[in-house]
MARBA-3410 file (N, C-alpha, C, O; in Angstrom, 1 decimal):
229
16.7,84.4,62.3,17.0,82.9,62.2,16.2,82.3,61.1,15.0,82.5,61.0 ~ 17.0,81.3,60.4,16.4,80.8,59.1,14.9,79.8,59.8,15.2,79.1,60.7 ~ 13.6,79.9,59.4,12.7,79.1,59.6,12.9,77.7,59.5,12.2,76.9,60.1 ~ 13.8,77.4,58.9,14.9,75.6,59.1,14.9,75.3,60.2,14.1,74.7,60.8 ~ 16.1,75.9,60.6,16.9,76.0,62.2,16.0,76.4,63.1,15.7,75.6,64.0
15.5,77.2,63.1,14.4,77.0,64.8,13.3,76.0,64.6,12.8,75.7,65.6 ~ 12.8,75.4,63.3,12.0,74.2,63.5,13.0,73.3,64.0,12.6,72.6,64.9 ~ 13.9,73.0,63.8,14.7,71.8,63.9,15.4,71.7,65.5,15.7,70.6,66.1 ~ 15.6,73.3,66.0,16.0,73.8,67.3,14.6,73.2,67.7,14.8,72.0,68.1 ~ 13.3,73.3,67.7,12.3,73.4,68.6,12.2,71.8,68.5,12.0,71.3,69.6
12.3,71.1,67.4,12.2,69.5,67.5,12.8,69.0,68.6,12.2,68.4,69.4 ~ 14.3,69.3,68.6,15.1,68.6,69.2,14.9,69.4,71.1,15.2,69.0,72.2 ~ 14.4,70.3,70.7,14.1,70.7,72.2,13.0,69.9,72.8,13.0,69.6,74.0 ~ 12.1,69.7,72.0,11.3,68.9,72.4,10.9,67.5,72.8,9.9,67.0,73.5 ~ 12.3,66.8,71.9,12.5,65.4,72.1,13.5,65.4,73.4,13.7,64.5,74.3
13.8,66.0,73.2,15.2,65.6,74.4,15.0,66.3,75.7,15.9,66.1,76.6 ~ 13.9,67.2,76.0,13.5,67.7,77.2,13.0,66.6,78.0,11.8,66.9,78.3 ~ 13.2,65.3,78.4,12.6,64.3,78.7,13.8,63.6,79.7,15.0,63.7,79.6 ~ 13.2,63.0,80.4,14.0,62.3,81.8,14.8,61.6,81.3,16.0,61.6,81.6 ~ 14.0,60.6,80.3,15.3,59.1,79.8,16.4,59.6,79.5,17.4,59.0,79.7
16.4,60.9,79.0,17.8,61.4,79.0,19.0,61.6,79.6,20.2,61.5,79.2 ~ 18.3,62.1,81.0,19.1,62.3,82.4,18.9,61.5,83.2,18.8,62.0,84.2 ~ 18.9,59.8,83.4,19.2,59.1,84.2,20.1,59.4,84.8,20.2,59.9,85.9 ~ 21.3,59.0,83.8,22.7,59.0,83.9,23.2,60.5,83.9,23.9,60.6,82.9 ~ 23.3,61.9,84.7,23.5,62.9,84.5,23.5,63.6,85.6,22.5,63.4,86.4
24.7,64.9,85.9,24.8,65.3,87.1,23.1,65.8,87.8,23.1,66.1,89.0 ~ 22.0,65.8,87.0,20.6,66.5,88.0,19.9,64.9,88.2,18.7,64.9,88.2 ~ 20.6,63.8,88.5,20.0,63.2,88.7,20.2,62.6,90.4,19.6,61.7,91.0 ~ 21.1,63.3,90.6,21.1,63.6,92.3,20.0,64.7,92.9,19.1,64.3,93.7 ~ 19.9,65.7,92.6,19.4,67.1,93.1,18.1,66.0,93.0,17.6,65.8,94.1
17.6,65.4,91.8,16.1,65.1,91.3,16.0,64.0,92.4,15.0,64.2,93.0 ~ 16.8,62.9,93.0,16.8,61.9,93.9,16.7,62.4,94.9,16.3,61.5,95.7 ~ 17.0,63.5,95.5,16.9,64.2,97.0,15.0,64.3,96.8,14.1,63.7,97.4 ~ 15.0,65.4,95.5,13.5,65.7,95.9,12.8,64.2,95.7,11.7,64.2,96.3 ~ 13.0,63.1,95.0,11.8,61.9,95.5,11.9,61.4,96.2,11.2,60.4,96.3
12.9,61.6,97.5,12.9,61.4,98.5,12.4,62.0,99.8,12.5,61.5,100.9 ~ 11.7,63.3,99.2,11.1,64.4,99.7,11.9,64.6,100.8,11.5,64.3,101.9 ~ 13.5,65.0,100.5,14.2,65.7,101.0,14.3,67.0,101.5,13.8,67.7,100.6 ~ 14.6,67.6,102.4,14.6,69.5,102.8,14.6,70.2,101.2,14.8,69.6,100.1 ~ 14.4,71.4,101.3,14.8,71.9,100.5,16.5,72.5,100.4,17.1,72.7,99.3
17.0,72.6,101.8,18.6,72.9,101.5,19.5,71.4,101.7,20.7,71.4,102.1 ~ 18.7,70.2,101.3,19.4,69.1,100.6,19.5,68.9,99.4,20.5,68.6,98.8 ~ 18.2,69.3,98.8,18.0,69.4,97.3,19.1,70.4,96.7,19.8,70.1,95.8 ~ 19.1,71.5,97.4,20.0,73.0,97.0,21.5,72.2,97.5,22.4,72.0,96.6 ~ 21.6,71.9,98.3,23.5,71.3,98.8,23.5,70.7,97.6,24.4,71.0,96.8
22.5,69.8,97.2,23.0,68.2,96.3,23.3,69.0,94.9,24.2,68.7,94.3 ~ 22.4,70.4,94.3,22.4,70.8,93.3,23.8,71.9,93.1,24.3,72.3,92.0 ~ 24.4,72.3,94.3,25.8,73.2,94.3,26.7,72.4,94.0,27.7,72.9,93.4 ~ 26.9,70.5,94.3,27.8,70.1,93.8,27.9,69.4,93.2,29.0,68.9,92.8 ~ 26.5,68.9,92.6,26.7,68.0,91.2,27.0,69.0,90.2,27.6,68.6,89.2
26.6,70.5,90.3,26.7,71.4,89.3,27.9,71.6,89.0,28.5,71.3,88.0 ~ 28.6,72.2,90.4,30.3,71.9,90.5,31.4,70.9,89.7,32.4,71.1,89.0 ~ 30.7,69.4,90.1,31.6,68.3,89.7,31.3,68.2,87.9,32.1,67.5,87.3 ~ 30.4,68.9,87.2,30.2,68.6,86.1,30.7,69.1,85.2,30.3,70.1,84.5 ~ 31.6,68.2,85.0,32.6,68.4,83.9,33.5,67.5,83.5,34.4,67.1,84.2
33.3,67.1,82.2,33.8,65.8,81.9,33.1,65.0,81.4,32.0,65.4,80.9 ~ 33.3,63.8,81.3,32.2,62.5,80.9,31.4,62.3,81.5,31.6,62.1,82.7 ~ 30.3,62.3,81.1,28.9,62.1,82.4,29.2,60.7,83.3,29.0,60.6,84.5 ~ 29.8,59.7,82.5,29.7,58.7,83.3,30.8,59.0,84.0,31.4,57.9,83.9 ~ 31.2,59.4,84.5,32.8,59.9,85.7,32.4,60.7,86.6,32.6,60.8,87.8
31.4,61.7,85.6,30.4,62.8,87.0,29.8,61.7,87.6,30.1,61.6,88.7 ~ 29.1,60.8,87.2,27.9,60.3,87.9,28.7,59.4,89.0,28.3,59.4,90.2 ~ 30.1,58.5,88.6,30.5,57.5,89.5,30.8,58.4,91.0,30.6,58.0,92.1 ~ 31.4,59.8,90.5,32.3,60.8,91.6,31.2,61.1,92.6,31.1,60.9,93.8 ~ 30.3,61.8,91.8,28.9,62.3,92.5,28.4,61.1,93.8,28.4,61.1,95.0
28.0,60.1,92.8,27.8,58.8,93.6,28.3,58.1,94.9,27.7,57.6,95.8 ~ 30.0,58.3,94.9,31.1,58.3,95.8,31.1,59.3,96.7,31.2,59.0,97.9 ~ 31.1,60.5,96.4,30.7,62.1,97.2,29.7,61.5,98.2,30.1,61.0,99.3 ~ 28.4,61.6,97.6,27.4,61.2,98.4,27.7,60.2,99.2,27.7,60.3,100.4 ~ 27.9,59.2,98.7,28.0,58.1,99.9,28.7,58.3,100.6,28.7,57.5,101.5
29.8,59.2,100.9,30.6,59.7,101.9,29.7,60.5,102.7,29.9,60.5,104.0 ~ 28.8,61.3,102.4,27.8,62.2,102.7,26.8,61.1,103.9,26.1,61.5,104.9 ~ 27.0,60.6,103.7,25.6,59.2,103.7,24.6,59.7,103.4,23.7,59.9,104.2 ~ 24.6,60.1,102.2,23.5,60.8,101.7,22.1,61.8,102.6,20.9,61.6,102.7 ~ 22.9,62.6,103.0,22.7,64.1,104.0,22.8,64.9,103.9,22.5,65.7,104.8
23.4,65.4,102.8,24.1,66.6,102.7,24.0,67.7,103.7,24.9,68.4,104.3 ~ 22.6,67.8,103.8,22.5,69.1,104.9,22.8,68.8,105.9,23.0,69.9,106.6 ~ 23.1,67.7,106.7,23.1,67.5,107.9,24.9,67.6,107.6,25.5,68.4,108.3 ~ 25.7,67.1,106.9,26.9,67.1,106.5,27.8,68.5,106.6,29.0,68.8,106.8 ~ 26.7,69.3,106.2,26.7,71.1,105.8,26.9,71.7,107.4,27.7,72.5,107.8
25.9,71.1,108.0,25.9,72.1,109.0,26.5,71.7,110.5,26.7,72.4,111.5 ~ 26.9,69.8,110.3,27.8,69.7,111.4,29.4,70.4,111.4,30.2,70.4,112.4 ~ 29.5,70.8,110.6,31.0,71.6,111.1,31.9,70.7,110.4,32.6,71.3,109.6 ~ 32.3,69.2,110.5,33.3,68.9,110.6,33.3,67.9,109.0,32.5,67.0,108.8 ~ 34.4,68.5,108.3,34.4,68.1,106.5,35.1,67.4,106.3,36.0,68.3,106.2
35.8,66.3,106.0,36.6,65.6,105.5,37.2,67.4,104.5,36.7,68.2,103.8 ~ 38.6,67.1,105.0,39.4,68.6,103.7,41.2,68.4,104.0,42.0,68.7,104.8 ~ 41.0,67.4,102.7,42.8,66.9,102.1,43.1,66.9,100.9,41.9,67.0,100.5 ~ 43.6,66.9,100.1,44.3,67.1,99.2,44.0,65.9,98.0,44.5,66.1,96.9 ~ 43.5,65.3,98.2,43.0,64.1,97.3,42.0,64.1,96.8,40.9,64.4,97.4
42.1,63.6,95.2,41.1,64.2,94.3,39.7,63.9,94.4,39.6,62.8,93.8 ~ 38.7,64.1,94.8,37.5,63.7,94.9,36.6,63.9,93.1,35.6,63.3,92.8 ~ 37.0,64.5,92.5,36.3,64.6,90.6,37.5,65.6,90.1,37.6,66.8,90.3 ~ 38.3,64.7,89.3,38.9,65.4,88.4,40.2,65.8,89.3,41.0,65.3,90.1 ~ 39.9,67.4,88.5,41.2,68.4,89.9,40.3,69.2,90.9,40.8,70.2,91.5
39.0,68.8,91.1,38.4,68.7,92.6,38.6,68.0,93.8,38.3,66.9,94.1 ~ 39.4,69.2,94.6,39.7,68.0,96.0,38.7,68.5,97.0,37.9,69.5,96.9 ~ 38.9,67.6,98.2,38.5,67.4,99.1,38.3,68.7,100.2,37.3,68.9,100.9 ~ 39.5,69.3,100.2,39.9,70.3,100.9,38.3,71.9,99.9,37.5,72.7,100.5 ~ 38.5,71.8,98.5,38.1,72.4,98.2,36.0,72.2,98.5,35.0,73.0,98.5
36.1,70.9,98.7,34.7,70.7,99.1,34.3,71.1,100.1,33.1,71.4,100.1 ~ 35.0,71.3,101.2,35.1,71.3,102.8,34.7,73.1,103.0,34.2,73.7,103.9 ~ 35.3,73.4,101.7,35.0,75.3,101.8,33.6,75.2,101.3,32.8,75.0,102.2 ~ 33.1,75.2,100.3,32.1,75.1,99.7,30.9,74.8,101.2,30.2,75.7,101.6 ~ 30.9,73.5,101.9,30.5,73.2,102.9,30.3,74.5,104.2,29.3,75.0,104.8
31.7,74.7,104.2,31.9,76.0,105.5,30.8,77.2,104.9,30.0,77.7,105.6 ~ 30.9,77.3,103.9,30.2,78.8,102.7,28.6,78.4,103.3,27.9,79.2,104.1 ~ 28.0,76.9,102.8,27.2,76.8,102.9,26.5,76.6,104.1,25.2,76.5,104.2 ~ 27.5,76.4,105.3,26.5,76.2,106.8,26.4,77.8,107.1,25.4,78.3,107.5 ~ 27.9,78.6,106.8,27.6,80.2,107.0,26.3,80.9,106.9,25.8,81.7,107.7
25.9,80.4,105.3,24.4,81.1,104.8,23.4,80.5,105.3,22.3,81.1,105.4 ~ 23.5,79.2,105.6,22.4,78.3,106.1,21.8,78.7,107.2,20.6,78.6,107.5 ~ 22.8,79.2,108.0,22.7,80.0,109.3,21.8,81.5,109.6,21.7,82.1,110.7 ~ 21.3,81.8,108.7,21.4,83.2,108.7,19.8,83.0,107.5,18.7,83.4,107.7 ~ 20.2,82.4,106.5,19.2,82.3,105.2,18.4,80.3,105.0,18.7,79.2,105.3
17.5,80.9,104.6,16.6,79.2,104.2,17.3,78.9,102.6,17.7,77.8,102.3 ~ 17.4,79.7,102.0,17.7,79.2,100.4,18.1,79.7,99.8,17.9,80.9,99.9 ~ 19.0,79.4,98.8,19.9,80.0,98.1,19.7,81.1,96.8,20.4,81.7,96.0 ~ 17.8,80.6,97.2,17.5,81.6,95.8,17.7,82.9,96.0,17.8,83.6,95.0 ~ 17.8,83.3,97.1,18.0,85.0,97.1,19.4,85.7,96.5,19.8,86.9,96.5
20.1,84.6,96.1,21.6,85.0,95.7,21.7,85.3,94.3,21.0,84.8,93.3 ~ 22.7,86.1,94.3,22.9,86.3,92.3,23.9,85.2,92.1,24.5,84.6,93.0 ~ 23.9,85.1,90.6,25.1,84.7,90.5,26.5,84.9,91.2,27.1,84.0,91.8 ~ 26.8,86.4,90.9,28.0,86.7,91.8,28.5,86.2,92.8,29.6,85.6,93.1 ~ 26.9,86.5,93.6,27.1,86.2,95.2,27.5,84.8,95.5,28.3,84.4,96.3
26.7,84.0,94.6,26.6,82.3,94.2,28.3,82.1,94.2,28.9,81.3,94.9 ~ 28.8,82.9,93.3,30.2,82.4,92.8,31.3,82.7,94.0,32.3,82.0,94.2 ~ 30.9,83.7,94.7,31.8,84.2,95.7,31.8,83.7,97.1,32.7,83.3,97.9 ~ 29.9,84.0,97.5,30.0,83.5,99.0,29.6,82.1,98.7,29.7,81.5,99.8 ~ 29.3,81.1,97.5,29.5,79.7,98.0,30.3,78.9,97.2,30.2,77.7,97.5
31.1,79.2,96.1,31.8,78.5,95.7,33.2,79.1,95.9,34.2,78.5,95.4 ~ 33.5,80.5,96.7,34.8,80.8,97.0,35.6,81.2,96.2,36.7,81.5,96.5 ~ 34.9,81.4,94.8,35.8,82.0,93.9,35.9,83.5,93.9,35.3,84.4,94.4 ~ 36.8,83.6,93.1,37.0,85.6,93.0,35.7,86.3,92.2,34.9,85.6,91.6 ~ 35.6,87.6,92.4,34.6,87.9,91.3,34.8,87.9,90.3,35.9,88.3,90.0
34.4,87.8,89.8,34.8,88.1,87.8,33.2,88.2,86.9,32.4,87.3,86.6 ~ 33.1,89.7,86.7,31.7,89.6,86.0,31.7,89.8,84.6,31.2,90.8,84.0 ~ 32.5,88.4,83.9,32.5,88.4,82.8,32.3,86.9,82.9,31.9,86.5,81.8 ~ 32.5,86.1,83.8,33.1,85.1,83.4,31.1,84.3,83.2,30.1,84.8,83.6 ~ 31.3,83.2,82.6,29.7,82.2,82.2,29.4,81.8,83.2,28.2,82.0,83.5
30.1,81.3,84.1,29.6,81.0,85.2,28.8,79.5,85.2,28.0,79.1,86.0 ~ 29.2,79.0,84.1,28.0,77.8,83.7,27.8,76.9,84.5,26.9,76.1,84.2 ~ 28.8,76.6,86.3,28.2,75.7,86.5,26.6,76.2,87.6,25.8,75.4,88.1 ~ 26.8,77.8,87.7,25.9,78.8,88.6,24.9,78.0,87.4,24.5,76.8,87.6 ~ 24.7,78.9,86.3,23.8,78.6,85.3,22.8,77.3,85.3,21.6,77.2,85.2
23.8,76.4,85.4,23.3,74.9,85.4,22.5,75.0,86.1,21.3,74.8,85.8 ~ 22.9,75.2,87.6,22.2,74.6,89.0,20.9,75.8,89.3,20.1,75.7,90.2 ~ 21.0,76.7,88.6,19.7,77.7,88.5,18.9,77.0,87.4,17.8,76.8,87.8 ~ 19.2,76.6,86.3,18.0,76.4,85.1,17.6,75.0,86.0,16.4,74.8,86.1 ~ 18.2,74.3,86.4,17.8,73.0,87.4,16.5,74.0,88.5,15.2,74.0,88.4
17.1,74.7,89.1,16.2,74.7,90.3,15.1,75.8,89.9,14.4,76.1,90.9 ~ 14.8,76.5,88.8,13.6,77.5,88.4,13.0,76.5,87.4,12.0,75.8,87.7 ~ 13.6,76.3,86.2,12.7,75.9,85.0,11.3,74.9,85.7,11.5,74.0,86.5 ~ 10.4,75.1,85.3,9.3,74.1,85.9,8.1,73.7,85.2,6.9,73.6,85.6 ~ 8.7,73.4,84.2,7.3,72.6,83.0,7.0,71.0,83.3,6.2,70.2,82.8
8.1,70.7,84.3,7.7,69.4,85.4,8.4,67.8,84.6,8.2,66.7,84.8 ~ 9.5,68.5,83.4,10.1,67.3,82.8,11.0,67.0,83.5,10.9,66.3,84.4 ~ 12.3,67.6,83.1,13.5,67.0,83.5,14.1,68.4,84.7,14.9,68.1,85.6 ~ 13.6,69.6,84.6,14.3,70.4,85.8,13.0,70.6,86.8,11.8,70.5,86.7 ~ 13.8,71.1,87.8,12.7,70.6,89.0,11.8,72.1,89.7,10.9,71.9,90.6
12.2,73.2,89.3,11.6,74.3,89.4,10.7,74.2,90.9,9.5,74.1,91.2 ~ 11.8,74.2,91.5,11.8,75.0,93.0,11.4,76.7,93.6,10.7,77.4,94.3 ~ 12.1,76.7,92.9,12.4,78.5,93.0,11.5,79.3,92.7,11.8,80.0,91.7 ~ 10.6,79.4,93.2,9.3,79.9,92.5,8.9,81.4,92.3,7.9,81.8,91.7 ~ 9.9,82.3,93.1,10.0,83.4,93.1,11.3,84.0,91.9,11.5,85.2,92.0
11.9,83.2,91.1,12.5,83.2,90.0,12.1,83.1,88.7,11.6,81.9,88.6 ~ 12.1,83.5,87.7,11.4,83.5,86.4,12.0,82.8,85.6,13.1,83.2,85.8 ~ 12.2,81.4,84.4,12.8,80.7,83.7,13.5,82.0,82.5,14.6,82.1,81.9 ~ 12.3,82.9,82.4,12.9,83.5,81.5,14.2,84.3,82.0,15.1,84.6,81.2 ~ 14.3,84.6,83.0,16.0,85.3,83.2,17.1,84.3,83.2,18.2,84.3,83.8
16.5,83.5,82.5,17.8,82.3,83.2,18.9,82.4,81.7,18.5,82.4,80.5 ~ 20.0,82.5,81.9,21.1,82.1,81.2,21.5,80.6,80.8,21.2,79.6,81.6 ~ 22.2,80.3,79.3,22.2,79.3,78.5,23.7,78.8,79.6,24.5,79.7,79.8 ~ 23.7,77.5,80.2,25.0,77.4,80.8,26.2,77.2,79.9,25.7,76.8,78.9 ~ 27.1,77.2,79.9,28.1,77.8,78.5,29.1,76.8,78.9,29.6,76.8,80.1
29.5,75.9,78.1,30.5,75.1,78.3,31.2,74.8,77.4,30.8,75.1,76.3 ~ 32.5,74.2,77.3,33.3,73.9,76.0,32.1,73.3,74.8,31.8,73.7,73.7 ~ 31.5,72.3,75.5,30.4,71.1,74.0,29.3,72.5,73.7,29.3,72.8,72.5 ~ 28.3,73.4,74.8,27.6,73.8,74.3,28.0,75.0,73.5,27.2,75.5,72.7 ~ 29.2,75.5,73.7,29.9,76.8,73.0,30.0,76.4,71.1,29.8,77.2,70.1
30.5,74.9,71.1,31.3,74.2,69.8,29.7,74.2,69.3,29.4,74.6,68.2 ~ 28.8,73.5,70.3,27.3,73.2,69.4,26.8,74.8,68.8,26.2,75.1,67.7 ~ 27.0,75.5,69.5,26.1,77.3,69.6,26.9,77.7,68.4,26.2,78.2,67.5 ~ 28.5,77.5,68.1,29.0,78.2,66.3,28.7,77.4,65.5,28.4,77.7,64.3 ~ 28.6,75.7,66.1,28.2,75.1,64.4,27.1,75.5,64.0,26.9,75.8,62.8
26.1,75.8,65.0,24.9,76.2,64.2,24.6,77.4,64.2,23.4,77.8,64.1 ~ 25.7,78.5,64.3,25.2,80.1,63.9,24.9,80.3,65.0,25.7,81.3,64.8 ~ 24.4,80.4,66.4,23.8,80.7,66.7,25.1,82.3,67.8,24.7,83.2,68.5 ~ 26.4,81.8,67.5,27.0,83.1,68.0,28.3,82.7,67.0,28.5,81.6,66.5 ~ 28.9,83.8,66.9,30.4,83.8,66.4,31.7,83.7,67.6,32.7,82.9,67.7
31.4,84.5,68.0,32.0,84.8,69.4,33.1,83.6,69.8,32.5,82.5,69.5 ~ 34.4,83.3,70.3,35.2,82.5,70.1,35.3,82.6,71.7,35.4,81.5,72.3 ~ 35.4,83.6,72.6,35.2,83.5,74.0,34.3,82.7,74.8,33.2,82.4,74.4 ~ 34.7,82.4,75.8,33.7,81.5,76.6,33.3,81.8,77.8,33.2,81.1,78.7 ~ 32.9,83.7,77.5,32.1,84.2,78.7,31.1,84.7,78.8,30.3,84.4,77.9
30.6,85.7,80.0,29.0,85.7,79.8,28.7,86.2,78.3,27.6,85.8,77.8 ~ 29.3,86.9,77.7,28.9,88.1,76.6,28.5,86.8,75.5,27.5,87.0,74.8 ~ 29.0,85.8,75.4,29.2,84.9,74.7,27.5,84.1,75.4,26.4,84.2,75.0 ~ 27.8,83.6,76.1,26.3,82.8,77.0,25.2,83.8,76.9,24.0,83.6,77.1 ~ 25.7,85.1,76.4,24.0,86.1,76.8,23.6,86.0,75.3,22.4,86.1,74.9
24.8,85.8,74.5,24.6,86.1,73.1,23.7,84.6,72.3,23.1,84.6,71.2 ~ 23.7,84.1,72.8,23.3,82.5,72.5,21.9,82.3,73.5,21.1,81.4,73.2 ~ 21.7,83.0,74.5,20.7,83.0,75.4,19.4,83.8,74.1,18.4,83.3,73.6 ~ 20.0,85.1,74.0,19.3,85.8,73.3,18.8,85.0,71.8,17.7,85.4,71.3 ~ 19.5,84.0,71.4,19.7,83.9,70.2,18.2,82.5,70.2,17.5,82.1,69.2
18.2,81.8,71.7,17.3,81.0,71.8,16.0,82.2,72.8,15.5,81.5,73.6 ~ 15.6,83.2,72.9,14.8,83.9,72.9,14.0,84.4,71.9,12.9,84.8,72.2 ~ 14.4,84.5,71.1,13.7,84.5,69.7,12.3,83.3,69.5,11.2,83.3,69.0 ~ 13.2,82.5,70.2,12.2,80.7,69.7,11.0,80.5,70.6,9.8,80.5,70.4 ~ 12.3,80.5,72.2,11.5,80.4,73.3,11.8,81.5,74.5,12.6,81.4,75.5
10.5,83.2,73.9,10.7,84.0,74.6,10.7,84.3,76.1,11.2,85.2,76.7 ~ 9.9,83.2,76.6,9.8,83.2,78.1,10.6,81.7,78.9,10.5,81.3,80.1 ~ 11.4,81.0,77.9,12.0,80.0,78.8,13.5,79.5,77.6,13.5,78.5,76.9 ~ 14.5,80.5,77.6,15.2,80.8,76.7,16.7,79.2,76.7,17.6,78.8,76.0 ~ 15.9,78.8,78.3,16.9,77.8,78.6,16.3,76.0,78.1,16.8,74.9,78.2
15.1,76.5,77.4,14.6,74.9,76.7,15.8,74.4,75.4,15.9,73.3,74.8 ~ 16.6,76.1,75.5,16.7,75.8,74.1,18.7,74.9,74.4,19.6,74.7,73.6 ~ 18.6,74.8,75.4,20.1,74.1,75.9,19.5,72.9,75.9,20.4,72.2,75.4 ~ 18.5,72.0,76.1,17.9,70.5,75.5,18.1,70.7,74.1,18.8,69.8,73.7 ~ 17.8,71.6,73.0,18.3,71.5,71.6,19.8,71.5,71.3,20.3,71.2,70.2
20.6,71.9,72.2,21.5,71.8,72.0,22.3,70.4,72.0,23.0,69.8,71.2 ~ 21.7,70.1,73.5,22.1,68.7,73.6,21.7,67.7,72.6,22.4,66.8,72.3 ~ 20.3,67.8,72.0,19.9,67.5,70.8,21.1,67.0,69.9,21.5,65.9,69.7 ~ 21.4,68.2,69.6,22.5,68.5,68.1,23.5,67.7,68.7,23.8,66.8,68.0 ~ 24.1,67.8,69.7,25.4,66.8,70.1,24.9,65.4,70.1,25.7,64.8,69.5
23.8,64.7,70.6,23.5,63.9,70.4,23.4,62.8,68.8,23.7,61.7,68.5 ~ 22.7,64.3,68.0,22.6,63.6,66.8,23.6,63.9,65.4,23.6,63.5,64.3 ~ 24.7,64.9,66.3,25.7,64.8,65.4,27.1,64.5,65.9,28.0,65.3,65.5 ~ 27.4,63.2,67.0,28.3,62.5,67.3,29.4,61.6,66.0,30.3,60.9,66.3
END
């Protein structure tokens, strides 16, 4: 990597690793549980489905999230483990319904039952026993990604590094349509797919910079979107 581009990656990781950034942004639920010194499997519920709902315009995640919650009365866990889900057909974010939230819910009183936290899960397991999806071990997984660099990274800025028996450095770049378009403008993969092979390849490519916390380098990213709107 040209000595240009990783000073300019490390600036913008540095400027934008900062909270004012994330007011307005799906980890700003997970972060409102913990100053509320909420459980830890409220923090973990709040962080499965703001990760989920994120996609799209932040301000549409934030209003949906916000609406979610207040249906929740802001409980999640207690929401989780009474049994009974609001599950119909009507859109609660996007083409997220209701019905589909109510599973995610059922997933998560199952494990709640049996386990304290979600850190013990892989991805996989993440995608299958709580989000209900099929396996697929190719696919980015970016909203898993997300809600892990949220709950390990712990330099005490903007992610909240819970997980303490988790290392930042295993963490995967979360891969999304914006961070995929930001990762070729700047070289950092060729790759035109938007799966893990693609997220490991861009993970790797910010391990070079930041060998032990490869996921600082997804605030540079947001950087570059930021400053090349």
């Amino acid at each position: 990597m040209e000595a240009a581009l990783k000073k300019q990656l490390m600036d913008w990781a540095a400027e934008y690793n900062d909270p004012v950034h994330f007011a307005e942004d799906p980890i700003a639920f997970p972060t409102e549980f913990v100053r509320r010194g909420a459980s830890l499997q409220d923090i973990e519920t709040a962080a499965v489905f703001a990760a989920h709902f994120a996609w799209g315009r932040r301000a549409m995640i934030v209003r949906d999230l916000e609406r979610f919650f207040d249906f929740l009365e802001w409980r999640p866990a207690d929401y989780v483990m009474s049994g009974s889900y609001r599950c119909d057909e009507t859109s609660c974010h996007r083409t997220i319904k209701w019905s589909e939230t109510a599973l995610i819910c059922q997933n998560l009183r199952e494990f709640y039952s049996r386990e304290k936290s979600l850190e013990s899960l892989s991805n996989g397991q993440i995608r299958t026993q709580i989000y209900g999806r099929k396996e697929d071990p190719g696919a980015a997984d970016k909203k898993i990604n997300l809600m892990r660099r949220w709950m390990v990274r712990r330099d005490g800025k903007v992610d909240l590094g819970l997980w303490k028996n988790s290392s930042p450095a295993s963490l995967i770049i979360p891969l999304d349509t914006h961070v995929h378009a930001q990762a070729l403008a700047l070289g950092l993969t060729a790759r035109s797919s938007k799966n893990l092979a693609t997220a490991l390849e861009i993970t790797e490519s910010f391990r070079e910079i930041f060998p032990n916390d490869p996921c600082l380098g997804d605030f540079a990213l947001f950087g570059y979107g930021v400053t090349n709107q």
